[in-house]
C-alpha positions as CSV (number, residue, x, y, z in Angstrom):
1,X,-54.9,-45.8,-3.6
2,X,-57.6,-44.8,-1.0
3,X,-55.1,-42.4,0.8
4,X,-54.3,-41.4,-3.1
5,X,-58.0,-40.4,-3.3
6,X,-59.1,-38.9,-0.2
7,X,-55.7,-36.8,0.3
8,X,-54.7,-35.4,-3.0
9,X,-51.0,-35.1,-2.7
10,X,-49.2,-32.7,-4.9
11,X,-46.8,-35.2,-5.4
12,X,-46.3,-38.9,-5.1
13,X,-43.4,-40.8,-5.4
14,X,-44.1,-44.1,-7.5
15,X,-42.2,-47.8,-7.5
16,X,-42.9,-49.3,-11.5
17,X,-42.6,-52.7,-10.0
18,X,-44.2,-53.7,-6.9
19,X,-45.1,-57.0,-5.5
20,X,-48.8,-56.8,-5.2
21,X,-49.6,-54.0,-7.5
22,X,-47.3,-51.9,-10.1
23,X,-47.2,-48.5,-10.9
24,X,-49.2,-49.6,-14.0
25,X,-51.9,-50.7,-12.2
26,X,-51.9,-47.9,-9.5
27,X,-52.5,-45.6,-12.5
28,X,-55.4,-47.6,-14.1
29,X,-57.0,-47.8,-11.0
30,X,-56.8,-44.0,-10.0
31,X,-57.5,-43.1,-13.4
32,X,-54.4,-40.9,-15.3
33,X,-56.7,-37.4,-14.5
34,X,-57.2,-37.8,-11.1
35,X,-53.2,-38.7,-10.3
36,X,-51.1,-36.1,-8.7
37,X,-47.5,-35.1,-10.5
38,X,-45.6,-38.4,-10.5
39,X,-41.7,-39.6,-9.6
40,X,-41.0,-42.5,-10.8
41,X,-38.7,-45.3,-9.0
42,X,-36.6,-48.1,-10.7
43,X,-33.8,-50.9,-10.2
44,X,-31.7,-50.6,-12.8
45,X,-34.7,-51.0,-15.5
46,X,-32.8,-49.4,-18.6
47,X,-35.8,-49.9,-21.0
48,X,-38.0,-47.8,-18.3
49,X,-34.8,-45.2,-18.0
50,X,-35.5,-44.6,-21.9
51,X,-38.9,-44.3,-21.6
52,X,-38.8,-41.7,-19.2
53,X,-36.7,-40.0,-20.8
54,X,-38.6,-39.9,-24.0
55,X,-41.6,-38.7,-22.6
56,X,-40.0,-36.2,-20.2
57,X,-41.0,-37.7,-17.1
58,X,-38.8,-37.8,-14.0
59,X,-37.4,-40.8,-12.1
60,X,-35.1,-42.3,-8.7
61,X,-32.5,-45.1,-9.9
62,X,-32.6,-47.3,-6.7
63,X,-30.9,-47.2,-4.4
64,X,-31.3,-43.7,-4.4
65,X,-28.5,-41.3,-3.3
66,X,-29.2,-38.1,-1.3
67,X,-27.9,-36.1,-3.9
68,X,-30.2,-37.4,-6.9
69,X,-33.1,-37.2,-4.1
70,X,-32.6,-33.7,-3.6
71,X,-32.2,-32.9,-7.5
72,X,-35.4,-34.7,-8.3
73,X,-37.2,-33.0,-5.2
74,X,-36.7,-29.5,-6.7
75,X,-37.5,-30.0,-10.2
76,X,-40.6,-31.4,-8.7
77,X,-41.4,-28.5,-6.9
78,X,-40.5,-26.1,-9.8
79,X,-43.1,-28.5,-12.1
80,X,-46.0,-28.2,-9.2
81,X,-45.4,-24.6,-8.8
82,X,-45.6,-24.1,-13.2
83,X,-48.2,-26.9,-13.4
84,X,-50.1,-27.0,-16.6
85,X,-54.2,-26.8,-16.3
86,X,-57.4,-28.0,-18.3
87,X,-56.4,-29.4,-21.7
88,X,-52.4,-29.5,-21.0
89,X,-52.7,-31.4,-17.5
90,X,-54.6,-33.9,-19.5
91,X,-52.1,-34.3,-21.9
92,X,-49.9,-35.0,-19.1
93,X,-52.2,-37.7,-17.7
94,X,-52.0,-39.6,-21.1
95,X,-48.5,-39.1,-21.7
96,X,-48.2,-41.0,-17.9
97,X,-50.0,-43.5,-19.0
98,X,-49.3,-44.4,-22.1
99,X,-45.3,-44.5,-20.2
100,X,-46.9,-47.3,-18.2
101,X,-48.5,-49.1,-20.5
102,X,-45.4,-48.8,-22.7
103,X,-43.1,-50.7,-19.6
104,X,-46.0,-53.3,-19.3
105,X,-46.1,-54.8,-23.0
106,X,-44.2,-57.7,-23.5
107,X,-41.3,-56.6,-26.3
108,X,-40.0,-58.7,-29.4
109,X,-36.6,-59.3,-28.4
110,X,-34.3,-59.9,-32.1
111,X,-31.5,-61.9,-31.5
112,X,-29.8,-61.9,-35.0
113,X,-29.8,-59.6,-37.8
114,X,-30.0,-60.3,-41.7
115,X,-26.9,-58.3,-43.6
116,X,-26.8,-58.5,-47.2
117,X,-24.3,-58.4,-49.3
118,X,-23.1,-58.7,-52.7
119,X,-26.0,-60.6,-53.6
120,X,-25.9,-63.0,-50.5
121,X,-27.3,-63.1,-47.1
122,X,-25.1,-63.6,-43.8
123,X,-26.3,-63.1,-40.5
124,X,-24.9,-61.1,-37.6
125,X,-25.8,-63.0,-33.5
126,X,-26.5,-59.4,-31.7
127,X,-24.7,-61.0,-28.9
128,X,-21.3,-60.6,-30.7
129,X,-22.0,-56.8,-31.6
130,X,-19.9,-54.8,-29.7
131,X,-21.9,-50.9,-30.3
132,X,-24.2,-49.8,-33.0
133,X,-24.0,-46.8,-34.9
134,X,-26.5,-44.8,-36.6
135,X,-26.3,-43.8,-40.5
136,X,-28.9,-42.2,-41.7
137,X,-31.5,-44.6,-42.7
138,X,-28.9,-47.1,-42.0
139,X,-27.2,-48.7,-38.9
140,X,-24.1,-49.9,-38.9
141,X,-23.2,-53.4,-36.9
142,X,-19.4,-53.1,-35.1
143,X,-18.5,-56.2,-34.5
144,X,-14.9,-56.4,-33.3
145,X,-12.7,-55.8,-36.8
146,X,-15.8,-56.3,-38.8
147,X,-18.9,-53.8,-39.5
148,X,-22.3,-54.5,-41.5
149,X,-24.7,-52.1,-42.6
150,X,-28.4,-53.1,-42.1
151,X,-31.5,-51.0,-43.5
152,X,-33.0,-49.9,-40.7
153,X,-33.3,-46.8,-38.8
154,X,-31.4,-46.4,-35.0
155,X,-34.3,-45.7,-33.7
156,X,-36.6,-48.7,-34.8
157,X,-34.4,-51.4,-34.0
158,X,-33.6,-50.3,-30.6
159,X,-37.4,-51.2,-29.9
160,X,-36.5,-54.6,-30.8
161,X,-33.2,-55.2,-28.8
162,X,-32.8,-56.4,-25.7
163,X,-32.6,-53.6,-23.2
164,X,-30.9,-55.4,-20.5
165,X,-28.0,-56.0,-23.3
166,X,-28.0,-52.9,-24.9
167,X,-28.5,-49.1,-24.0
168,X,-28.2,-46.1,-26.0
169,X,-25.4,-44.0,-24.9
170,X,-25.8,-41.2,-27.2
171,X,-28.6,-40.1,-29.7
172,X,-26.6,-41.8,-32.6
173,X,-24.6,-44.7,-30.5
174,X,-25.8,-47.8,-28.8
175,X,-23.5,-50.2,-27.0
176,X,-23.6,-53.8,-25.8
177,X,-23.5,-53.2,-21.7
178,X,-21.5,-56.1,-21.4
179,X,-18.8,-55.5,-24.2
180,X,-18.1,-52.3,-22.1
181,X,-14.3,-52.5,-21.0
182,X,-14.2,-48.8,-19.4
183,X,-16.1,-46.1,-18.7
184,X,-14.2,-42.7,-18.0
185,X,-16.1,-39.6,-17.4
186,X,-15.2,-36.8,-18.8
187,X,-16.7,-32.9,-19.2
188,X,-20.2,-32.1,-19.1
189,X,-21.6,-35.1,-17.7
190,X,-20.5,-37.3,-20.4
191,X,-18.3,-40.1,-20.5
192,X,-15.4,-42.1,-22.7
193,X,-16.5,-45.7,-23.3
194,X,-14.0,-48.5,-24.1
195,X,-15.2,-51.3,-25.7
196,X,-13.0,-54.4,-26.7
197,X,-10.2,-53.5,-29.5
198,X,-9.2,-50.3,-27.7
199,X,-12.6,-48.6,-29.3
200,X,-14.1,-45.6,-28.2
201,X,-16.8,-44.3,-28.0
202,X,-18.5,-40.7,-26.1
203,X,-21.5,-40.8,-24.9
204,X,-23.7,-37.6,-24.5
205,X,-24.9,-35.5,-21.9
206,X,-28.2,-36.4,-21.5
207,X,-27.1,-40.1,-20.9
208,X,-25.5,-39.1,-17.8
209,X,-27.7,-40.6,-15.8
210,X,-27.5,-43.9,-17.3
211,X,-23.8,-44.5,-17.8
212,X,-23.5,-43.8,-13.8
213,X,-26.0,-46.2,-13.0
214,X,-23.9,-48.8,-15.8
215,X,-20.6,-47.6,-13.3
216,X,-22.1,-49.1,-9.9
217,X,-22.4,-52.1,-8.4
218,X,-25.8,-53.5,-8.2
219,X,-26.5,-53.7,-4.3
């Protein structure tokens, strides 16, 4: 942090979790204004992955390959060289940290759902649920042959499920990571997910990056 200080790099590349000090804390004590443009770097953290991606924010999946290195090096540059000033680079500041805070809260992990029914209740174990689809302000529940519609909107209950379990493939489709059978890419960055029963599912462009890191082997 002192070199962060007395320096002032244009650009600093950030771990979320370290063993003495987090990227959390690293902002805090800084301070979100004074922190140069930010790269984030995580192990397979899909909850963070979302979270980047939400608030537009860059980040390295370790281990990280030359090839995503370089990609993430020029967007950087193009960001320093467009960087916003005065009200907009404090906007940016917030936005960085209310990423960090957002990784640090503890989440409500839901481990069954209500489904109702022609007047009665049953309940669905999230661990058997193969993908989830959106509907509206609906999701729907596929369990191998079966399906149940719950009140809720896609993007609600994904806040509640467990993100080392499930990940959002697409903006309408989350699947159960380890129901996945196959994963075949296809055009466009996008790939063909089997799940059990011969189902399958595409995922969408913009969760490129996540389906690869679902495709490797974690060391």
């Amino acid at each position: 942090m002192t070199a962060l200080r007395e320096t002032r790099p244009d650009l600093v590349f950030l771990d979320v979790q370290m063993p003495e000090m987090d990227g959390f804390a690293v902002v805090r004590e800084v301070g979100p204004e004074q922190m140069p443009a930010v790269v984030f770097v995580t192990a397979h953290d899909r909850f963070a992955l979302q979270a980047f991606e939400v608030n537009a924010l860059d980040y390295l999946l370790k281990p990280v390959t030359r090839e995503r290195f370089s990609r993430t090096l020029e967007r950087a540059k193009a960001r320093l060289r467009s960087r916003p000033a005065g009200e907009e680079s404090r906007e940016e500041s917030r936005k960085i940290l209310s990423l960090l805070e957002t990784l640090a809260s503890p989440r409500r992990v839901v481990q069954r759902l209500a489904v109702r029914s022609a007047g009665k209740t049953s309940f669905v174990d999230l661990a058997d649920v193969d993908w989830i689809e959106a509907a509206e302000n609906y999701v729907r529940l596929h369990c191998g042959k079966s399906s149940h519609l719950v009140l809720v909107p896609l993007s609600t209950l994904e806040k509640s499920l467990d993100p080392e379990t499930f990940v959002r493939i697409h903006r309408s489709i989350v699947v159960n990571a380890g129901h996945i059978q196959e994963l075949e890419p296809v055009a466009h960055g996008e790939y063909v997910v089997t799940l059990p029963g011969g189902v399958r599912v595409r995922s969408g462009r913009s969760y490129h990056e996540t389906l690869k890191a679902l495709a490797s082997n974690p060391f």
